[in-house]
Structures are given as structure tokens and as C-alpha cells.
N, C-alpha and C positions, 0 to 999 in steps of 0.2 A: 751141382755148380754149373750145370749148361746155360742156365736161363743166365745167371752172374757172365761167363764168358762172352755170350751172344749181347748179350746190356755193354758190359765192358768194351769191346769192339768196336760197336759205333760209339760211345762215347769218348774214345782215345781220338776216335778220327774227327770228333768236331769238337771235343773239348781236351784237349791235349793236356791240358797239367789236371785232369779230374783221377785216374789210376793212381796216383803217387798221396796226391790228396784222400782220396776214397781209404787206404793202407792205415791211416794214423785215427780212423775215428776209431775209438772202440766198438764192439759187437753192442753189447747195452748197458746200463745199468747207467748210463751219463744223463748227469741234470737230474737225478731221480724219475728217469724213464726209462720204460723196455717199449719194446713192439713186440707184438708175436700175430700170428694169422690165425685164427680160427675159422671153421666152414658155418656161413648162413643157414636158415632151415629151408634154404634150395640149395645146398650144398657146396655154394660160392663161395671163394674163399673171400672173407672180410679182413680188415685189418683193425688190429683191434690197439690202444696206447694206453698204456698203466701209469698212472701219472699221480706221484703221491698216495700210492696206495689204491687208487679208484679208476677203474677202468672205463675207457670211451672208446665206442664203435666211430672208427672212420669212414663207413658202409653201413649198411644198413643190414641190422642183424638177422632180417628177413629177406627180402630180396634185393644184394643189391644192383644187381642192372635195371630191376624196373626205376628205384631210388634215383638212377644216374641218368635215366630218360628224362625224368620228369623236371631233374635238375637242367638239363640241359637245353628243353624245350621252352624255355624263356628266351632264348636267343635263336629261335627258329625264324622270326623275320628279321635278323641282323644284316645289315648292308653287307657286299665285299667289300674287301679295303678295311677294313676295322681292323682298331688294335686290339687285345685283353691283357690284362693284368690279374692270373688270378693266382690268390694265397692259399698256397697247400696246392701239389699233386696228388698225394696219397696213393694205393697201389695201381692207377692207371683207369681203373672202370668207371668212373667220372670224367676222367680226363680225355679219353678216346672216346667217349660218348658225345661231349663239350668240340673234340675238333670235326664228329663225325658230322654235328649238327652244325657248324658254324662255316661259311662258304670259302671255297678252299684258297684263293689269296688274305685270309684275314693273317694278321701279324697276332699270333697265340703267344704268352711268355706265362710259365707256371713257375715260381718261388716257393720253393719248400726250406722251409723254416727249420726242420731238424733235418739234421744228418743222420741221425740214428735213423729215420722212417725211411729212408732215403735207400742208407746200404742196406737195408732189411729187406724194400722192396726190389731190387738189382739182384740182391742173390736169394727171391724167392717166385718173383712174378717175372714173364717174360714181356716188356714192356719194348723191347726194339723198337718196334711199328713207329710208336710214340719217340721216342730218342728220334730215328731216321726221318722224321717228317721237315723237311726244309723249311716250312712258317713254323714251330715249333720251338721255344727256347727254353729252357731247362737250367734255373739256378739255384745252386741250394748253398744256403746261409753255410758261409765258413769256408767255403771249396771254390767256389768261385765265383762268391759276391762283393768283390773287393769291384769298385767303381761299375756299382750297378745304378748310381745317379745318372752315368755318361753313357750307361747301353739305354736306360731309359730316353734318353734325348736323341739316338739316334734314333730310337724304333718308332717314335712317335715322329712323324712326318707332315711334310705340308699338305699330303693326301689324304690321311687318316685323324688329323688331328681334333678333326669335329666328330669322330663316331671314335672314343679311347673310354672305354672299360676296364674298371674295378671290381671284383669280385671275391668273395673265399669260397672253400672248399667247406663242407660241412665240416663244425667242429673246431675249425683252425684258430678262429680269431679267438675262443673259450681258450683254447689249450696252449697256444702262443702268441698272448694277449702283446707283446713288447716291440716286436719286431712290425705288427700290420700297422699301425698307425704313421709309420713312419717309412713304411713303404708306400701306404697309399697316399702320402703328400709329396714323397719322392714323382710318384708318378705323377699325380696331379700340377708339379710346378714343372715337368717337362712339357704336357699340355700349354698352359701358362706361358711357357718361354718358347712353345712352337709357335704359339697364339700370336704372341708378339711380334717373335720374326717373320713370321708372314705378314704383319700389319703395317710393320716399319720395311715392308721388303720393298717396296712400290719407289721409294725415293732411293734405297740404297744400290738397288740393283740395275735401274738407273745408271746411276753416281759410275758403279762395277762397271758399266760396259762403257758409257764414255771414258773413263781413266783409261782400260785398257785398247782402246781406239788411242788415244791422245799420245798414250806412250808409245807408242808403235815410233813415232818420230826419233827414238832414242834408238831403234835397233841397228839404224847406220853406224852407231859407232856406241857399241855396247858388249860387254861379252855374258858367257853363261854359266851355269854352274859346272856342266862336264869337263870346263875347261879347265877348272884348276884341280882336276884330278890328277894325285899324285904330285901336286907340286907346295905343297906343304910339307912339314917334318912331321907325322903324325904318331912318331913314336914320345913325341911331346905329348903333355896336355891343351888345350883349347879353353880360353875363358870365355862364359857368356856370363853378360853382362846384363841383367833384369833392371828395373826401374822401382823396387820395392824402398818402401823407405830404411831398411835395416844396411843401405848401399852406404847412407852417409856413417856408418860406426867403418868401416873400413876400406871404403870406394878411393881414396887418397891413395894406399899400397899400389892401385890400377901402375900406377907412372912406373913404380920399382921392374913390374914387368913387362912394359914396352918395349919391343925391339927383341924380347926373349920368348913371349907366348903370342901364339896369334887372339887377341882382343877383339871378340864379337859384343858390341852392343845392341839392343834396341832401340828403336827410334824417342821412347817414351822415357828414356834414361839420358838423355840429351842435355835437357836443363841444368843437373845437376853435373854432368861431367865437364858440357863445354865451362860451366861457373865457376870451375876449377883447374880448368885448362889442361885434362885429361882429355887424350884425343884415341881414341879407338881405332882398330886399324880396317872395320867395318861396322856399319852399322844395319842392321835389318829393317826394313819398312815395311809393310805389309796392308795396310789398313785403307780403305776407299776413301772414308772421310775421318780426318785427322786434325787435330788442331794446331793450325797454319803457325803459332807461336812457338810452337817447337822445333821449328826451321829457321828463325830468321840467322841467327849466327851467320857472319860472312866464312865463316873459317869453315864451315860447312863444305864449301865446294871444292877443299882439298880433301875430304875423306871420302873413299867407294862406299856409295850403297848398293845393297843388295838388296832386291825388289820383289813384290809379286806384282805381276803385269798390272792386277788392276790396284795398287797404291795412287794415292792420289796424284792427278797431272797438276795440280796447284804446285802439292809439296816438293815434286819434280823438277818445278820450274826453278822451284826456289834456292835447293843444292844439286842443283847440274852443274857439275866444273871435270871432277873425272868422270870417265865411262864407268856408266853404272853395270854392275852383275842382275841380270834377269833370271833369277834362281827359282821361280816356279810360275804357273800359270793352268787354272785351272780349266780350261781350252784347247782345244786341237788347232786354232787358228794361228795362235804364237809358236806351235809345233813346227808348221808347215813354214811359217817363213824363217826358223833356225834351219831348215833343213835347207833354202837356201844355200844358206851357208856352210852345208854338211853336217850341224849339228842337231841339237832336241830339245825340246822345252819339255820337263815333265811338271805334276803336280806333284811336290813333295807332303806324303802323309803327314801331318802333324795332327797336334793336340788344340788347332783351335785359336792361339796367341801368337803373338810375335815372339814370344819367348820359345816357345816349344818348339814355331819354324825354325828358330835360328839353332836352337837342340838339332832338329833333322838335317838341316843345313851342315850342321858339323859332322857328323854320322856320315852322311852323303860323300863327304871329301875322305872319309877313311879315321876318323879322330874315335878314339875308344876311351880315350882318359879325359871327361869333360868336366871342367869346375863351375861352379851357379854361386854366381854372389849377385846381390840382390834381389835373389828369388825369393822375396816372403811368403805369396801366397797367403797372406791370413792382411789383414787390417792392423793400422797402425795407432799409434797413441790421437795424433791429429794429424797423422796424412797419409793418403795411398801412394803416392811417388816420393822420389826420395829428393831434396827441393824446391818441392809445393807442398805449401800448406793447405790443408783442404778441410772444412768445417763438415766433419763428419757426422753432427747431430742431424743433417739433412740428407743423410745417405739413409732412405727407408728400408734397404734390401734386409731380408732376413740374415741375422748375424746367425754364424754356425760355429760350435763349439769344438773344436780338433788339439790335437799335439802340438803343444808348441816344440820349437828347434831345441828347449834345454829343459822338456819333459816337462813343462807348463802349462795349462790352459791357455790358447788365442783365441779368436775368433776369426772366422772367412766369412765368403759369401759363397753363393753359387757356383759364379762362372769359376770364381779361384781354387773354388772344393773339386770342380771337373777338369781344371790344369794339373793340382794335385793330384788328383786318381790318374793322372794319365801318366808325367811322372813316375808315380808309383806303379804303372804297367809296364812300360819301359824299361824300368829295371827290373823288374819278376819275371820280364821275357827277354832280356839279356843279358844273362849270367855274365859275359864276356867281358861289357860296359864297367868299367870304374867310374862311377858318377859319385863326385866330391863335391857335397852342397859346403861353399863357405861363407853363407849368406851371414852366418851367425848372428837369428834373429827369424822371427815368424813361423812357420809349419816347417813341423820335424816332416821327411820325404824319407818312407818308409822305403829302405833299398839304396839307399845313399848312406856315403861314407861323412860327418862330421866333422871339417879340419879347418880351422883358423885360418885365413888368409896369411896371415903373417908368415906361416907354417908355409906355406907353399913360395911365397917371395923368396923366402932363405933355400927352400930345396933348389929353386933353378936361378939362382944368381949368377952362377956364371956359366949361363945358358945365352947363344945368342944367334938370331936370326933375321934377315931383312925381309918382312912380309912386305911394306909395302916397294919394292922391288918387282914384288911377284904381279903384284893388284896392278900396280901402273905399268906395265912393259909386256900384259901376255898381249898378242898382237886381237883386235877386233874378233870376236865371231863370226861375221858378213864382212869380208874383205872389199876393200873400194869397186875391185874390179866387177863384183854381184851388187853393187848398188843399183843399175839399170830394172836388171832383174827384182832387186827388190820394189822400184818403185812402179813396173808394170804389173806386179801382183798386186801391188794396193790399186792399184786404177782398174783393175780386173774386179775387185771385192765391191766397186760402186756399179759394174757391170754386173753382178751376179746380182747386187741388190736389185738393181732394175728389175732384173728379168723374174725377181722372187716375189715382186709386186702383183706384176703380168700374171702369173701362176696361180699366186693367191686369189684373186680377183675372179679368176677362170673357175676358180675350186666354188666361190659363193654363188657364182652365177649356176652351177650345178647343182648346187644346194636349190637354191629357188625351184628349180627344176622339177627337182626331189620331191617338193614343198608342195606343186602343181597336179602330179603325178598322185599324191595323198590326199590331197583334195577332192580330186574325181573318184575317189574310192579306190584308189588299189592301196595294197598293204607293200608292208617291207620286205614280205618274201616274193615280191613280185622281179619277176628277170627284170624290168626296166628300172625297177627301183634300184635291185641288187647291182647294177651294173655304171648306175648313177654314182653309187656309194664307192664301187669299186676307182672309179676313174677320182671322187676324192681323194679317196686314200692313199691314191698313189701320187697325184699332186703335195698330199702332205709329207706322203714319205722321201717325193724329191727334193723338196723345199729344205725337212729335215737333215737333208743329209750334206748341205754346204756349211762349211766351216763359220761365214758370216751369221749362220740362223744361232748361234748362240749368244750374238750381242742382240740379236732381233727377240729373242725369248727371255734374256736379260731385262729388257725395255718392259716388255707387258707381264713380267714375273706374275706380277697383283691378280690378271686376270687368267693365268694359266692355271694357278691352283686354283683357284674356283672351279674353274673348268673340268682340271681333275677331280676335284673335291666330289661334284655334281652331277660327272658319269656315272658314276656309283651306287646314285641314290634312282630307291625303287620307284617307277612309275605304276599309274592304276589299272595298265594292260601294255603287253608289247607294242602296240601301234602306237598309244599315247608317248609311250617311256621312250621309242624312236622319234617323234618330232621334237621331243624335249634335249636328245641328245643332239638332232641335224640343229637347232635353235640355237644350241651352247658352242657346237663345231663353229657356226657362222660367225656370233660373236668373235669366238676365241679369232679365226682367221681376217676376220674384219680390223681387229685391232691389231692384228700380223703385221694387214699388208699397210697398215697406216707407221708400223714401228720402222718396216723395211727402210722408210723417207728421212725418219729420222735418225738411222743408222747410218746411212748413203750421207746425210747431212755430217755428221760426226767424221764421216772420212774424209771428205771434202775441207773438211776443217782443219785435219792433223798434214792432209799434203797443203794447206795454204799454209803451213807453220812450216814447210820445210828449209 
């Protein structure tokens, strides 16, 4: 059992719920399969799977190291930065072959499809090495492949997303024909929807930093989320309020609990509440660009919203009446000027949606007992929100077949199947959380409690509490008397811009240099070259490290992952492979110092709105 304890070990520490899970598979004989090890005739041990009576080498019954060379040597010109995807670990000698061969920042992910080969190979082969490698991930079917669509979408990146491999293991796809086809489209549509969002990122990311340039003018007289800590009842429940269409079978009840639970809606749930004259006692916004008709309501500018910095400045414009909650912000720049005011802007982890913000949102102030109505998460008869109709024969996305909330077949789609799985992580990783879906209606959300709304109106009827008391009267985060100070930090951020220009500018003219220097024949390990480079890099790493270069990198999104994309990729000898990277540097900084003007412009514009 040593090799089993030393496996077990690192596994508890990077896969925390695998011990408890590993406990409940049986030894063999599940699925009509065993595993057992027999020795090669070089006396390796192979792994051998009996499968309906007929045995298959998962190694090569002769030699298998030479077997896992030769496998492996297919990816012996692989760029770094690459992702894999491959089906089947098997006891390791393919697989430590596969990372020894493949350059050590690639993102590796091996799925193993049985758990029986699994705990076979843990308390038989000593495999650590592999378990402890940090590019390394390690799933196996049943233990902890529960929203393996959403690891897939994060591992595949905007740097990797042009070099992402698919592969199996000898054997695997014969012997667990069920599960590869539908991993390998798993991965393939996170590719697909990397693909995308990098392609649509050029306008949105954009869109991202002007909002959160534009809103800045809000933080004179705004507060934030640390502020209403502890000032809620939180031994209550907390309603959030989704925009599914299953909201109109019971969305009406909303009124019974007003003034008894605190009411978190979304911004996309709007249409149908205001049209009913349901008024929430917050509403969540989130989103860059958003469609302006779900703002107009005048009654709009007596309810708080709660923001992320970069929600759109249009929709901003449009219900500004109270001071808005600046409840997260994915920057260190809206950090620094709460800290003004003694406070912090953090980014709240969430799952992706406004829905799941407003989940973390409530989590954040301390709330344990959450209820979801209107959470469908799957697709409606004929509409995705709940008072719009929407002609759904023109929605192409692949429909997905899941649980419905009363043990029915629904259908989702992508991004809803990855709200879902997160959801459902949520709760498998905190026992403590009582999450009451009363959506009653859409995908059943495995870990959640099933209760009627109605049910919950009668439990707290004579329940009552003044939320918006709280929301309108806690005093500003940036008190009048640091308004000074607030507005010489923003005149200081079109001073930093300047002077990031100056720098930039400095860095290409050094590049040419570089460019001069290669020309006459010296190489890249020449002192003048290396000292050309050195004085770069440190201009980049200056420029990097002001809080304004994250609207500046915002700006040219498009052309930074390229950028990265294209380090990466091999040239035809070192000297070549360096003018191609000083080429891509110059680019990338050329469009820097032109973004810098354009960000300097954006602030100029939020202090003329002052």
C-alpha cells in the first residue's frame, strides 16, 4: 500500500474530494471489468483490462517504454503553450513519456474513463511524479468529472487556443467507446467559444474599459460592497431573482415578500417585474453591452443597483437616481481609488452571469440560506426570459438534453449547462449553504433543496425588515471631504498616460536599435543586443505595472493575444525566431502607445461629465 499512500497524498492536496470518492468504487468486477498487471517479456509491468471475457493490453505486451517513446514522439515539435486533451492515463508509462516529451509550460489534461483502472493503478504503480506536476490535470469519470465542460473552457485560453489537442491512449476509444466522442466535442466547442471570444473581444473589450473609465464619475457618491457587511439579517434567507421564463408561473408571490426578505434581482429580469409593478430592493448589472430597453422605466432611479465597474455607462446613465453599490471590479484601478476612501474594490469569483454574481454577492454579505426563482437554466417553450417572447427556431446553438426541475427531460445550451455545473459546484463544495431552487420549472440543480415559492411566502409572513433603509442611508464610501483627492488621482491617471506614451515610444526606438545591431551581423547573444533587450523589458515592465495599463491593454485586447499567441510559435533558427519576436514586441507596443491617447481621451471625457 506505499505507492496507494504516496498517490493518495498528493492527490488529497490538489484534489480534495478524490479520497472519499476513490472509498466507494469497488475493487473490480464493475461494468464487467477487472484490471490486473501482468509483467511484459522485458519484465515491465503492463496493465492488462478483461473486458467481457477478452483481455486487452493497455501497454504493450513486449516492451512497454519503447511502445510509449514512440507514442510520444509525435509531439516532439509541439510549440510551448499548447493545450492536450488526452483519453485514457493508463498506469503512467505513456503518460510520463507524453509530459517528458512535450515542453514544460504545455497545459496536459488526461481523462480516464474507468475508475476501476484508476484505483488499480494508485494502489499498484507509484505514479506521484505525474499526480505533482502543476501543468498536469488528472480526471476520472465519476470522481470528479462533474463540470468538466467549464474546466475545459478555462484550460483552453486565448494563448493556447490555436495549438489545443485531442488525443487517446492505446486502446481507450475500443474499450470506452461512449464517453470519447463526447469529450472530444466537449473540448472542441471550448476551442470554438475561445475562438469566438477572442474574435468578438476587440469591440467588447473596448466597450470594458471605456464603461469602467465613464463610471468612475459615480464614485463621488457611491458605496461598495464591504460596506454592507453585517448590516443585513442574515440569519434570513436572501432571494435572487433570475430572468428565466418559469419566473411568470410564480414571480407575482415576489410582492408577498417585500419588506420581509432582501430581493436581489438581475438586470435581465426587469421587463417582467417592472410590468408588474414588482420592485426589488436591488438589482444586479453586470454586463458591458446590454440592451438599453431594459432601462427605460422611470421608476428605475428609485431602486440601488449594484454594479461591476465595467456595466455599461449608457445603462448608467439611464437609472442613476440612488447611489449606486460598486460590488466588484476586475482591476486594481477601482482598488486604489476605494482605498481613498479607506475601502477595497475586489473581484467577486463568480460563475460567469449576472445570476451567479448576484449568488457571490449574497455569499459575500454573509447570507447561507439562498432561494433562485427564476433560475431555469434550460430553454423555454418560446422564450428565454420571462416577458419576452423570443422565436426560438432562430436560436442555432446546440440544444443539450439535462434533468429537468420535476425529473423530465429539458434542453439548455452551452453557456446555461456551464452556469449549471457551477451551481452544482457550489453546492458539493459547500455543505453549509442551504440553496432552495423555487424556480419550479427548467434544470433540476443537483444540491439544491426543491420548495414552492408559496412554501416559502407562508414560512416568513410575519417576518419583517427595512432593507431599503439600509441601501439609502449607509453614508458614501468616498466622503465629500476626499472628493479633492479623488479628483487629483484621476488628473494624475492622464499624467501617468502621458508619460506611458513617452516610454512606449522610447522601448521602439530601442527595438530599431536592436533591428540595426542584427543587421550588421551580430546575434542575440551579443552584450549590446542583450542589453538593448534588457533596457526593453524594463520599460515594459514599468509601463506594466501602473494601474491605468489595464484600460490601455483592454483597448488593443485583439492584438495582445496574437501577440502571445505568436511568441510561442517556432522560428527556423534562433536569430530568425528573435527578429520575429523584437517584430511582434514593436507591433504590440506601437499599438500601446497609440491606445495610451485613447485612454487619456476616455478620462478627459468622464472629468468633462463631472
Amino acid at each position: 500500500m506505499n505507492n496507494y499512500n504516496s498517490n493518495l497524498e498528493i492527490l488529497e492536496k490538489r484534489y480534495p474530494t478524490f479520497s472519499s470518492a476513490l472509498l466507494e468504487i469497488p475493487t473490480n468486477q464493475v461494468s464487467n471489468i477487472s484490471v490486473e498487471t501482468i509483467a511484459a517479456k522485458n519484465n515491465s509491468p503492463t496493465l492488462a483490462v478483461i473486458k467481457d471475457e477478452n483481455r486487452q493490453y493497455m501497454n504493450s505486451p513486449y516492451n512497454p517504454e519503447r511502445e510509449a517513446e514512440h507514442f510520444a514522439s509525435q509531439y516532439k515539435d509541439i510549440s510551448d503553450f499548447s493545450v492536450f486533451l488526452f483519453y485514457g492515463m493508463g498506469n503512467g508509462i505513456i503518460a510520463r513519456e507524453i509530459i517528458k516529451t512535450l515542453p514544460s509550460q504545455c497545459t496536459i489534461i488526461f481523462y480516464e474513463p474507468s475508475e476501476q483502472i484508476f484505483k488499480h493503478v494508485i494502489e499498484e504503480y507509484d505514479i506521484s511524479d505525474i499526480l505533482s506536476m502543476p501543468n498536469v490535470f488528472i480526471i476520472v469519470n465519476n470522481i470528479n468529472s462533474n463540470g468538466v465542460e467549464s474546466f475545459f473552457q478555462s484550460a483552453v485560453t486565448e494563448i493556447n487556443y490555436k495549438r489545443a489537442y485531442f488525443d487517446s491512449l492505446p486502446k481507450y476509444k475500443f474499450l470506452f467507446p461512449e464517453a470519447c466522442n463526447y469529450l472530444q466535442h466537449a473540448f472542441e466547442n471550448a476551442v470554438i467559444i475561445r475562438k469566438s471570444s477572442v474574435y468578438t473581444g476587440t469591440v467588447i473589450n473596448k466597450t470594458e474599459a471605456e464603461n469602467n473609465i465613464l463610471n468612475l464619475k459615480y464614485t463621488y457618491s457611491c458605496n461598495c460592497t464591504d460596506q454592507f457587511l453585517d448590516k443585513f439579517p442574515t440569519d434570513l434567507p436572501v432571494v435572487l431573482v433570475a430572468a428565466g421564463p418559469s419566473l411568470e408561473k410564480n414571480g407575482l408571490l415576489l410582492k408577498d415578500v417585500k419588506g420581509k426578505l432582501l430581493i436581489i434581482a438581475v438586470d435581465s429580469a426587469l421587463p417582467y417585474l417592472m410590468s408588474n409593478n414588482i420592485i426589488p430592493d436591488l438589482v444586479v448589472a453586470a454586463d458591458p453591452i446590454k440592451d438599453l430597453t431594459l432601462f427605460e422605466d422611470e421608476r428605475l432611479k428609485d431602486i440601488t443597483f449594484a454594479i461591476d465597474s465595467a456595466f455599461t455607462h449608457q445603462g448608467m446613465e439611464k437609472v442613476i437616481g440612488r447611489k449606486p453599490i460598486f460590488i466588484e471590479s476586475s482591476n486594481a484601478y477601482y482598488d486604489a481609488v476605494f482605498q481613498i476612501g479607506g475601502q477595497h474594490m475586489y473581484f467577486l469569483e463568480n460563475g460567469g452571469s449576472v445570476s451567479t454574481l448576484a449568488f457571490t454577492l449574497a455569499l459575500s454579505w454573509g447570507y447561507t440560506k439562498l432561494i433562485l426563482i427564476g433560475q431555469d437554466l434550460a430553454l423555454g417553450d418560446t422564450k428565454l426570459h420571462a416577458g419576452r417572447e423570443t422565436d426560438l427556431s432562430k436560436d442555432t446553438r446546440k440544444r443539450i438534453p439535462i434533468e429537468g426541475y420535476y425529473g423530465d427531460t429539458v434542453y439548455t445550451v452551452s453557456d446555461y449547462k456551464l452556469y449549471l455545473d457551477w451551481y452544482e459546484q457550489m453546492a458539493s463544495n459547500n455543505p453549509g449553504l442551504l440553496i432552495i431552487n423555487s424556480t419550479e420549472g427548467g434544470a433540476l440543480i443537483h444540491g439544491t433543496q426543491n420548495i414552492p415559492f408559496n412554501t416559502i411566502v407562508d414560512e416568513y409572513k410575519d417576518v419583517s425588515f427595512d432593507y431599503e433603509a439600509i441601501l439609502h442611508n449607509t453614508e458614501p464610501a468616498i466622503c465629500e471631504d476626499k472628493h479633492s483627492v479623488l479628483s487629483s488621482h484621476f488628473v494624475g491617471s492622464i499624467t501617468t498616460l502621458e508619460s506611458m506614451k513617452s516610454d512606449l515610444n522610447k522601448a521602439i526606438s530601442l527595438i530599431d536599435e536592436s533591428f540595426t545591431l542584427l543587421n550588421n551581423g551580430l546575434t542575440q547573444n551579443d552584450p549590446n543586443v542583450m542589453l538593448l533587450y534588457k533596457q526593453i523589458s524594463s520599460i515594459i515592465d514599468t509601463c506594466g505595472s501602473y494601474n491605468e495599463s489595464f484600460f490601455v491593454e483592454k483597448v488593443i485586447n485583439d492584438t495582445q493575444s496574437d501577440m502571445l499567441s505568436s511568441l510561442y510559435e517556432s522560428g527556423s533558427n534562433p536569430d530568425d525566431e528573435y527578429r520575429q519576436i523584437l517584430k511582434t514586441i514593436k507591433d504590440y507596443l506601437t499599438d500601446m502607445a497609440s491606445a495610451t491617447e485613447t485612454v487619456k481621451e476616455m478620462f478627459i471625457k468622464m472629468m468633462d461629465s463631472l
